[in-house]
Backbone as JSON Lines, residues from 0, in Angstrom:
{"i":0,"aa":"X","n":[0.85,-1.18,0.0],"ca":[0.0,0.0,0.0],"c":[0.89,1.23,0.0]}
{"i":1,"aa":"X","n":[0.5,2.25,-1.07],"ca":[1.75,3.29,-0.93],"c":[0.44,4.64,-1.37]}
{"i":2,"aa":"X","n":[0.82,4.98,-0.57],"ca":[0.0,6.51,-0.8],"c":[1.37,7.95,-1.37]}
{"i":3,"aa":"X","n":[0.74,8.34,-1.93],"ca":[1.61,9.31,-2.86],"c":[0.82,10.96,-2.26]}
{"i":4,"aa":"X","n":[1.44,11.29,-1.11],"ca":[1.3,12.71,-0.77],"c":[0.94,13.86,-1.4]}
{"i":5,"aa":"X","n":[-0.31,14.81,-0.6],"ca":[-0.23,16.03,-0.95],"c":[0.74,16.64,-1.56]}
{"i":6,"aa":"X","n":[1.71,16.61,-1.03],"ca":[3.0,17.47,-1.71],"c":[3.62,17.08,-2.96]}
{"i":7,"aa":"X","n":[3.32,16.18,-3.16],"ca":[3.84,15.12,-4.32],"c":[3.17,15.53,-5.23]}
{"i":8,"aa":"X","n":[1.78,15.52,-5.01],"ca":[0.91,16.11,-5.79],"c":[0.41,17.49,-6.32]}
{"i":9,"aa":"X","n":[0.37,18.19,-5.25],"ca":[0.66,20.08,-6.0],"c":[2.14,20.04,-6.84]}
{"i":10,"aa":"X","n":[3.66,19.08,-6.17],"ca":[4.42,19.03,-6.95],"c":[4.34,19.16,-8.41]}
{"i":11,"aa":"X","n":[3.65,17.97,-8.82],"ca":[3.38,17.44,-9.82],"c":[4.38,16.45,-10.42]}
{"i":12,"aa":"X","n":[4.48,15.34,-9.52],"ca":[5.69,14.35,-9.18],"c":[4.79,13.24,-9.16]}
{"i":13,"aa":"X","n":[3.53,12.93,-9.35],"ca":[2.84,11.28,-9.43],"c":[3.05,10.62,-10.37]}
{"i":14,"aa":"X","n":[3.19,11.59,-12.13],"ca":[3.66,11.07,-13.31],"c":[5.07,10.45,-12.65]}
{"i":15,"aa":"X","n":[6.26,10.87,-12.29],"ca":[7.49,10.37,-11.82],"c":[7.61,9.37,-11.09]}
{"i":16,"aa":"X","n":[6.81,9.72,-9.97],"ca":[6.55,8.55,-8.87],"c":[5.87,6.93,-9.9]}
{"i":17,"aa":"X","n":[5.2,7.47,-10.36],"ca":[4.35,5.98,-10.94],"c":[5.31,5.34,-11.69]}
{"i":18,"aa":"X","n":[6.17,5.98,-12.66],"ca":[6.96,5.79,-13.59],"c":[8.14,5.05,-12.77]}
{"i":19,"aa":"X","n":[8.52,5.25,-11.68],"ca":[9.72,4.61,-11.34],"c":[9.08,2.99,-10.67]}
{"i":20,"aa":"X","n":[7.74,3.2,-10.14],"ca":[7.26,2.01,-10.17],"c":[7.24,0.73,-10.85]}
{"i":21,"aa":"X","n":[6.52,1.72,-11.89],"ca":[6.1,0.48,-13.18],"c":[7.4,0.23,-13.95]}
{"i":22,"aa":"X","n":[8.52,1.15,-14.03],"ca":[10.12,1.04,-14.78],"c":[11.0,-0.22,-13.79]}
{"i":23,"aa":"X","n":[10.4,-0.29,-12.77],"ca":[10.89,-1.57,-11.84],"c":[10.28,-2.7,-12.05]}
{"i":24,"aa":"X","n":[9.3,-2.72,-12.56],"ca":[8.49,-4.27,-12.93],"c":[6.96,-4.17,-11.85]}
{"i":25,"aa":"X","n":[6.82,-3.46,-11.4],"ca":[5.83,-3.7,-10.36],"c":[4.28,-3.58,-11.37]}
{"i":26,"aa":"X","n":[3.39,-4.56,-10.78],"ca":[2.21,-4.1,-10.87],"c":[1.15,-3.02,-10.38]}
{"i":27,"aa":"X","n":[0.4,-2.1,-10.76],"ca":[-0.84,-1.36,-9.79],"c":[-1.85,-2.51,-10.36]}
{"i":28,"aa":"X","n":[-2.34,-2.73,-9.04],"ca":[-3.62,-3.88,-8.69],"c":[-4.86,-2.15,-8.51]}
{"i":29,"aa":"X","n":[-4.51,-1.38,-7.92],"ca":[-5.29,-0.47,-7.05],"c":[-4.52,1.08,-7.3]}
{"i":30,"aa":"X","n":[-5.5,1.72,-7.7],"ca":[-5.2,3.16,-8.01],"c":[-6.18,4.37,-7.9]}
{"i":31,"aa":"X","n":[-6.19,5.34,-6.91],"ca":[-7.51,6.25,-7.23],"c":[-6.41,7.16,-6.17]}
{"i":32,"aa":"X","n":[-7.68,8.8,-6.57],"ca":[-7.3,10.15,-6.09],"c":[-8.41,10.2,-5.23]}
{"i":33,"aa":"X","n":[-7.88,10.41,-4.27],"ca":[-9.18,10.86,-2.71],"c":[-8.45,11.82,-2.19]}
{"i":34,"aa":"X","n":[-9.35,12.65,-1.43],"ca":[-9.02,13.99,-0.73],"c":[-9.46,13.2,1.01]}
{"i":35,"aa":"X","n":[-8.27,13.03,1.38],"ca":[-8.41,11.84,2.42],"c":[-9.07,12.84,3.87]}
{"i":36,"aa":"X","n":[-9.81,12.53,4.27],"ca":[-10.41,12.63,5.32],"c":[-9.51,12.79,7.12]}
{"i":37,"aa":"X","n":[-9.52,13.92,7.7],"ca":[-9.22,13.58,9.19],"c":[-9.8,12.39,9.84]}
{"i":38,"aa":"X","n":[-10.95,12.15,9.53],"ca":[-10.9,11.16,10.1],"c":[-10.44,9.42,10.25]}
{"i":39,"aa":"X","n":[-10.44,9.72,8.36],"ca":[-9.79,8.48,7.97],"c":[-7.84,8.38,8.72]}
{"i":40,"aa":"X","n":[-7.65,9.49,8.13],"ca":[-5.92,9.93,8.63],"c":[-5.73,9.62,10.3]}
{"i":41,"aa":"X","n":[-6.54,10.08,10.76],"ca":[-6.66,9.57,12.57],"c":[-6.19,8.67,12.65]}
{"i":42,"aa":"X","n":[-7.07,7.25,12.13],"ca":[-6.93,6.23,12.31],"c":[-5.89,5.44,11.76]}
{"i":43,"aa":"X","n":[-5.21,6.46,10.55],"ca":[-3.67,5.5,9.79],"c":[-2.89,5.87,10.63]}
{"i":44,"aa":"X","n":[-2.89,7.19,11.03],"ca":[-1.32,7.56,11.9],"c":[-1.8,7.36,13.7]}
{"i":45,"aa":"X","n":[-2.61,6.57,13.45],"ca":[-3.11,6.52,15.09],"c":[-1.68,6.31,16.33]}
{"i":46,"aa":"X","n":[-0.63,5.98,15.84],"ca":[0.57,5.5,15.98],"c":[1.14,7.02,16.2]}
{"i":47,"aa":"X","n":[0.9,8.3,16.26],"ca":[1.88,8.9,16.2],"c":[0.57,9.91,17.15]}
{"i":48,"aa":"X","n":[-0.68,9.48,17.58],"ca":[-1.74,10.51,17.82],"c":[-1.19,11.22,19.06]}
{"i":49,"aa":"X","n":[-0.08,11.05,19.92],"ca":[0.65,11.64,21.18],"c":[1.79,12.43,20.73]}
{"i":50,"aa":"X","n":[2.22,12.32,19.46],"ca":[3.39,13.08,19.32],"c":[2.78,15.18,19.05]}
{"i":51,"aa":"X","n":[3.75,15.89,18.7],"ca":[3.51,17.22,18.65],"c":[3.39,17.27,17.37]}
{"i":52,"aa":"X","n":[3.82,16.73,16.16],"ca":[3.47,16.59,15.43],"c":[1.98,16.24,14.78]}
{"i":53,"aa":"X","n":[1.22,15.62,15.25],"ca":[-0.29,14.68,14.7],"c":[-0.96,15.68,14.1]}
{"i":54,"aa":"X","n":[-1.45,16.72,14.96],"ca":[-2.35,17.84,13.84],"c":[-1.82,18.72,12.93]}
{"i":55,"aa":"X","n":[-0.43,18.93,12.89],"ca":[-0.11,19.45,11.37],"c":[-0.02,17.84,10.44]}
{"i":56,"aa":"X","n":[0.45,16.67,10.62],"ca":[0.33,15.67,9.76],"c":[-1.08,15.5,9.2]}
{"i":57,"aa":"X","n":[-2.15,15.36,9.96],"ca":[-3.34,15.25,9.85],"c":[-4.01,16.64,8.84]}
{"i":58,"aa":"X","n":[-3.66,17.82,9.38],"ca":[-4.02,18.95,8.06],"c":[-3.16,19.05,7.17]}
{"i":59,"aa":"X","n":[-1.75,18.96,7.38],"ca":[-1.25,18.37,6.13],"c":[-1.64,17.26,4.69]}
{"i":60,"aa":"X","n":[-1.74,16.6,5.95],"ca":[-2.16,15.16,4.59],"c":[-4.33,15.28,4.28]}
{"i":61,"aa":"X","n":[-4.91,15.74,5.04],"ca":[-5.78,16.28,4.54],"c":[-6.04,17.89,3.52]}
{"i":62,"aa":"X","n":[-5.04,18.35,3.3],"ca":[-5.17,19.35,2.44],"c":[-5.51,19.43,1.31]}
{"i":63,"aa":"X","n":[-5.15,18.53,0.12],"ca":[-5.59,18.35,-1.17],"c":[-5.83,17.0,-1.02]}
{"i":64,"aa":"X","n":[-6.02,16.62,-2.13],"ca":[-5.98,14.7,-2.54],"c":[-4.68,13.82,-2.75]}
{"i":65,"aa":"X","n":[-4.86,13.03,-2.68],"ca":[-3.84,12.34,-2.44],"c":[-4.1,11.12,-3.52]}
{"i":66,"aa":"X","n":[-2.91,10.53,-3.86],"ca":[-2.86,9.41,-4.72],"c":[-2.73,8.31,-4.02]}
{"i":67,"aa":"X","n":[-3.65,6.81,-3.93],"ca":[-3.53,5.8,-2.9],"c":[-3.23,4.26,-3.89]}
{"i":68,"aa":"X","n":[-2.26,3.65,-4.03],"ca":[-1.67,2.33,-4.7],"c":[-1.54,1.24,-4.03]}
{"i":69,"aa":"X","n":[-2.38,0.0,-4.58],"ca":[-1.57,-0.85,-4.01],"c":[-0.76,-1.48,-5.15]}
{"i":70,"aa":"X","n":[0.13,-2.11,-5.05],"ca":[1.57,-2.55,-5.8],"c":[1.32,-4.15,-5.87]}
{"i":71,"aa":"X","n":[2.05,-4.67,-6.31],"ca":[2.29,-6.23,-6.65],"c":[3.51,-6.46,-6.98]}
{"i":72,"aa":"X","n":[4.2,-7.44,-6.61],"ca":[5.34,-8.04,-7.54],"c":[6.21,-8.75,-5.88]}
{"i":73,"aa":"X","n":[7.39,-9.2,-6.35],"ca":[8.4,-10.51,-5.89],"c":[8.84,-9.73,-4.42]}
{"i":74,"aa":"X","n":[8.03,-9.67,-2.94],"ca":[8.94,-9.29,-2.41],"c":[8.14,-7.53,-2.13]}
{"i":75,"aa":"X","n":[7.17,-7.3,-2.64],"ca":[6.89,-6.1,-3.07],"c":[7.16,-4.86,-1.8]}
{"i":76,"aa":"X","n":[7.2,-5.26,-0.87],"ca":[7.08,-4.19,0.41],"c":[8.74,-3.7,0.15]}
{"i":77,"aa":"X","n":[9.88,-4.73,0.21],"ca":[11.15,-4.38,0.58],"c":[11.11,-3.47,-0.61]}
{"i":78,"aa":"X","n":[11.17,-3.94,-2.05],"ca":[11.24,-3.4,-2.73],"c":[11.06,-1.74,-3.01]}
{"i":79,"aa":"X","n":[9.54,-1.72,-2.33],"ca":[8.98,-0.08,-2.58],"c":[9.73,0.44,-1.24]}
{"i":80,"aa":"X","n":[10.07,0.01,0.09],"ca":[10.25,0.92,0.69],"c":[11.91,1.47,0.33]}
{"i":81,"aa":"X","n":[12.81,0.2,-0.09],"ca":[14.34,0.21,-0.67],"c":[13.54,1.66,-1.73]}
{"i":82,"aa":"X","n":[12.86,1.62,-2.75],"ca":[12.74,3.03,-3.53],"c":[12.14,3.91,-3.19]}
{"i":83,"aa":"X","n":[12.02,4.3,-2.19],"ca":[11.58,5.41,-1.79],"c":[12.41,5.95,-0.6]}
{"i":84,"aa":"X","n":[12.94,4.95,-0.04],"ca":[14.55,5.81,0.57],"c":[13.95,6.25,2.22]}
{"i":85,"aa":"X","n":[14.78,6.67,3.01],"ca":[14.52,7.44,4.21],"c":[14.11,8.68,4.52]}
{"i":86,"aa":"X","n":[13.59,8.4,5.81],"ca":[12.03,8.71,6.17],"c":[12.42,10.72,5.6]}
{"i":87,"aa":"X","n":[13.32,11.14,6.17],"ca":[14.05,12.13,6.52],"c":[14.36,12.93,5.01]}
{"i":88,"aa":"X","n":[13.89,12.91,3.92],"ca":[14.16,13.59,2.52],"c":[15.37,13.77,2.4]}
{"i":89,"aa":"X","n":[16.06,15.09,3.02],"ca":[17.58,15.85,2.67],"c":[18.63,14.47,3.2]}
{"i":90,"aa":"X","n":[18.06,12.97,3.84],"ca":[19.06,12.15,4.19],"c":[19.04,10.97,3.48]}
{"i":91,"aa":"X","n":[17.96,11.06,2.83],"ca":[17.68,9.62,2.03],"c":[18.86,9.69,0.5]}
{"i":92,"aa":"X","n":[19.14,8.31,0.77],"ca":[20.24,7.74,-0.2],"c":[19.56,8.19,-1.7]}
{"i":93,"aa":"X","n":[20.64,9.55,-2.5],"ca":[20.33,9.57,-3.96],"c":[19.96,8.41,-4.75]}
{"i":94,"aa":"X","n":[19.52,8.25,-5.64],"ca":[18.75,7.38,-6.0],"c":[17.28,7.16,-6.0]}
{"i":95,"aa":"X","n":[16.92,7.35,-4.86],"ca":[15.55,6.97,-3.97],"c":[14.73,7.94,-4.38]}
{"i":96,"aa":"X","n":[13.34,7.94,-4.4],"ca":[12.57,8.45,-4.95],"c":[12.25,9.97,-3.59]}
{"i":97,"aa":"X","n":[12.55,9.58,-2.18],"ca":[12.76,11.15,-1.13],"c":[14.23,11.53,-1.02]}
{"i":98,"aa":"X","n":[14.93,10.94,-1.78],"ca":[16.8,11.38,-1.87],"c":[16.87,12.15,-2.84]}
{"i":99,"aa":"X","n":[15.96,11.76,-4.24],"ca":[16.35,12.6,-5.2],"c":[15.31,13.81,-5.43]}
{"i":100,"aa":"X","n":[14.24,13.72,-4.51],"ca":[12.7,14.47,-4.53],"c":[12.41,15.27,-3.13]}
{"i":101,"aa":"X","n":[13.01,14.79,-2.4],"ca":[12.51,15.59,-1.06],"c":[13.69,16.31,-0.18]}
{"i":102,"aa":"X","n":[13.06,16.92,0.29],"ca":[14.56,17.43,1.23],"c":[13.68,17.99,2.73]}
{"i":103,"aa":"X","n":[12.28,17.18,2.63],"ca":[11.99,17.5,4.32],"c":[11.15,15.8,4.71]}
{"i":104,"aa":"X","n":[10.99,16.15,6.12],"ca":[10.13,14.87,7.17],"c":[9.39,14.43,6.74]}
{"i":105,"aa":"X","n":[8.34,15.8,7.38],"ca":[6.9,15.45,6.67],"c":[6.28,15.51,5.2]}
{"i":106,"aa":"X","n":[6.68,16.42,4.29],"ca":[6.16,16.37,3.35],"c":[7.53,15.42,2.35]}
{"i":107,"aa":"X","n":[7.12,14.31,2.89],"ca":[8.16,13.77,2.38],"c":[7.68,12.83,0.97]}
{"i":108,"aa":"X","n":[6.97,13.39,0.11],"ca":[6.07,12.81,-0.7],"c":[5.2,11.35,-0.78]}
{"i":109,"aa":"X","n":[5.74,10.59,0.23],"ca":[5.08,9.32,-0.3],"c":[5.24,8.27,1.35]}
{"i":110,"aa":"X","n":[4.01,7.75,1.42],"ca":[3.93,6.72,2.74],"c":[4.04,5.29,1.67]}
{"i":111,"aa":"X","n":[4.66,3.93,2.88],"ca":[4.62,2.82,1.98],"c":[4.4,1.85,3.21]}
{"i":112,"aa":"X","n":[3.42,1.27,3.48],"ca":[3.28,0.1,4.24],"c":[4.56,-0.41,4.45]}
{"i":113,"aa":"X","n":[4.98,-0.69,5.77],"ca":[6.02,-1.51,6.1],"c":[6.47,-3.08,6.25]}
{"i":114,"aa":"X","n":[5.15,-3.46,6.85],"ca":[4.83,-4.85,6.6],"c":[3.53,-5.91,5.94]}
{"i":115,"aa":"X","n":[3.76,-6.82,6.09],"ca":[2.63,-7.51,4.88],"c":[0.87,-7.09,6.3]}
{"i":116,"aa":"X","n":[1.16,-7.14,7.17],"ca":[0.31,-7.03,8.11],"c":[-0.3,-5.71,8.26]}
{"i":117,"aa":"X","n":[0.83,-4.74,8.14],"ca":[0.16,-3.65,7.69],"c":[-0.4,-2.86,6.67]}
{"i":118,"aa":"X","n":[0.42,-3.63,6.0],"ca":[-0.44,-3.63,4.42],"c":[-1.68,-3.78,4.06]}
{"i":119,"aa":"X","n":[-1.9,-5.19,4.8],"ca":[-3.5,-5.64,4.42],"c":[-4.34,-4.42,5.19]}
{"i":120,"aa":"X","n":[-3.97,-4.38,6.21],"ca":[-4.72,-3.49,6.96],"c":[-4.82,-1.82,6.56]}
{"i":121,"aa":"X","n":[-3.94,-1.29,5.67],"ca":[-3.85,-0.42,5.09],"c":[-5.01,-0.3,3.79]}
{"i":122,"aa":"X","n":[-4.82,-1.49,3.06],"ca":[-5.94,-1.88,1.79],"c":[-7.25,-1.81,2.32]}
{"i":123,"aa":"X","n":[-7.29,-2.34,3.2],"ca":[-8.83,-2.23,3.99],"c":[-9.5,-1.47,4.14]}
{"i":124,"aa":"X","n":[-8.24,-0.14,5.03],"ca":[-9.06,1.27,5.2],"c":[-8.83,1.9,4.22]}
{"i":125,"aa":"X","n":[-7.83,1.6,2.83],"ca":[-8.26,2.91,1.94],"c":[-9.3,2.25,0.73]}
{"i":126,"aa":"X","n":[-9.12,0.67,-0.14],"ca":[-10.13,0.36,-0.78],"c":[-10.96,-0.68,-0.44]}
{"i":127,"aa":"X","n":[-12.1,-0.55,-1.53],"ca":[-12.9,-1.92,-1.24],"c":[-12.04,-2.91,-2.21]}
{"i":128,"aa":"X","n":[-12.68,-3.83,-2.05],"ca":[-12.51,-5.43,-2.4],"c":[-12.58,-5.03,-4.17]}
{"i":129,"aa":"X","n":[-13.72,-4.2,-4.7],"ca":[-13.97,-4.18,-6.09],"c":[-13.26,-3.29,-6.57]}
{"i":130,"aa":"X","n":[-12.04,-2.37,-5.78],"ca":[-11.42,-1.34,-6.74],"c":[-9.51,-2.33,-6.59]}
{"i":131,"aa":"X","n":[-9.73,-3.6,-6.6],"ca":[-8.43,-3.79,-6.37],"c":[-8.94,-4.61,-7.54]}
{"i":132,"aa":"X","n":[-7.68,-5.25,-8.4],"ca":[-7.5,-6.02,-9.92],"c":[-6.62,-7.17,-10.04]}
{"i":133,"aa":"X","n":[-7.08,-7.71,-11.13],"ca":[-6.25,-9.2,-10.49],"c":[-5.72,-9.53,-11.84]}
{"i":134,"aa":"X","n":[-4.99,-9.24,-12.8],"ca":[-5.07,-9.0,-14.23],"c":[-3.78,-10.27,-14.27]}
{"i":135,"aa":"X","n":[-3.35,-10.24,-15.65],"ca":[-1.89,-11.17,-16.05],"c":[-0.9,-9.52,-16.58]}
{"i":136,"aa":"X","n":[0.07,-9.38,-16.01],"ca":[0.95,-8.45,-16.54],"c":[1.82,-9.01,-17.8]}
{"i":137,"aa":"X","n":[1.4,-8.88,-18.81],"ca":[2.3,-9.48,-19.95],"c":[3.83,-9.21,-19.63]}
{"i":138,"aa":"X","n":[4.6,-8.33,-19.1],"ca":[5.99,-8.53,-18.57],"c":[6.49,-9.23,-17.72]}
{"i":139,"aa":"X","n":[5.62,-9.61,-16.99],"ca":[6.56,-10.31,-15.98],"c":[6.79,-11.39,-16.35]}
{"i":140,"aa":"X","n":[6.86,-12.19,-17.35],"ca":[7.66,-13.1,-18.22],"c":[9.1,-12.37,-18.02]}
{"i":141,"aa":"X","n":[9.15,-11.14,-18.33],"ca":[10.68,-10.54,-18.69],"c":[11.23,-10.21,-17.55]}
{"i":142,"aa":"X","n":[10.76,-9.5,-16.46],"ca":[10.6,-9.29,-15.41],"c":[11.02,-10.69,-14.1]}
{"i":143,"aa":"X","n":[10.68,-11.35,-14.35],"ca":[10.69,-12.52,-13.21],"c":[10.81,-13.89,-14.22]}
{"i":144,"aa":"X","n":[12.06,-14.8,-13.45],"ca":[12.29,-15.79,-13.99],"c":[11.51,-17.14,-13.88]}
{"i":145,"aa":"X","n":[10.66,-18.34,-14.39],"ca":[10.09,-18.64,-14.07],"c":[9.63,-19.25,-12.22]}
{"i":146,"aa":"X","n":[11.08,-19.65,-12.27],"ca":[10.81,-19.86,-10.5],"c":[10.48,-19.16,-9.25]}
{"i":147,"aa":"X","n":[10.97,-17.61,-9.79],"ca":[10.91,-16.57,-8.96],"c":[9.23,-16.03,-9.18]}
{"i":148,"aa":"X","n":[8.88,-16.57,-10.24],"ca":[6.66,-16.18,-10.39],"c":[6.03,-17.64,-9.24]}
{"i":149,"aa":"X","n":[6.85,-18.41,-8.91],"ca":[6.12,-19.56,-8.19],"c":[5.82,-18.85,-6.45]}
């Protein structure tokens, strides 16, 4: 599950962002623009609701819309969070999609589920069951060797 930030988005960095996705082999199963809700946001960063931070994150990431993905492919979590780099923008390893794009914390363009547990649980609260896709990616023949698709 990778949500692609407000900031990312007035940027005008989702064409880029998607592109380094799909240029890696990954699938989008799940793709839509929502103008995410405080209340929905409450409950993702519920994990941080004591810090001094929570209500600028929360009007932050409720300010415009936001881009919400879920991904597919071999491994897919290490993968997206390895490209999108550390948490911290101005520290994340060049290369990385907040090394070569961000240079702050919070508006650090892009959240990515950390584990498969939070993942699911991420898919839950942002789609239903009918906006996720279950297709054949004609590349991943090229992409993944046959043993590595088992």
């Amino acid at each position: 599950m990778v949500i692609i930030k407000p900031d990312a988005v007035n940027r005008a960095l989702v064409g880029e962002i998607l592109h380094r996705f799909e240029g890696k082999g990954l699938k989008i199963i799940g793709m839509k623009m929502e103008h995410l809700t405080p209340y929905t946001l409450k409950q993702h960063y519920a994990h941080h609701q004591n810090k001094e931070f929570f209500e600028e994150l929360i009007n932050y990431m409720s300010s415009i819309p936001s881009i919400l993905l879920v991904l597919e492919g071999k491994e897919v979590i290490i993968v997206v969070r390895k490209m999108i780099g550390g948490t911290l923008g101005r520290e994340a390893d060049p290369g990385t999609i907040r090394g070569d794009l961000s240079v702050s914390n919070q508006a650090n363009l892009i959240h990515a589920s950390s584990t498969p547990e939070e993942a699911r649980e991420e898919i839950k609260r942002f789609f239903k069951e009918e906006e996720l896709y279950n297709y054949n990616k004609m590349n991943f023949d090229w992409i993944y060797t046959k043993k590595e698709k088992e």
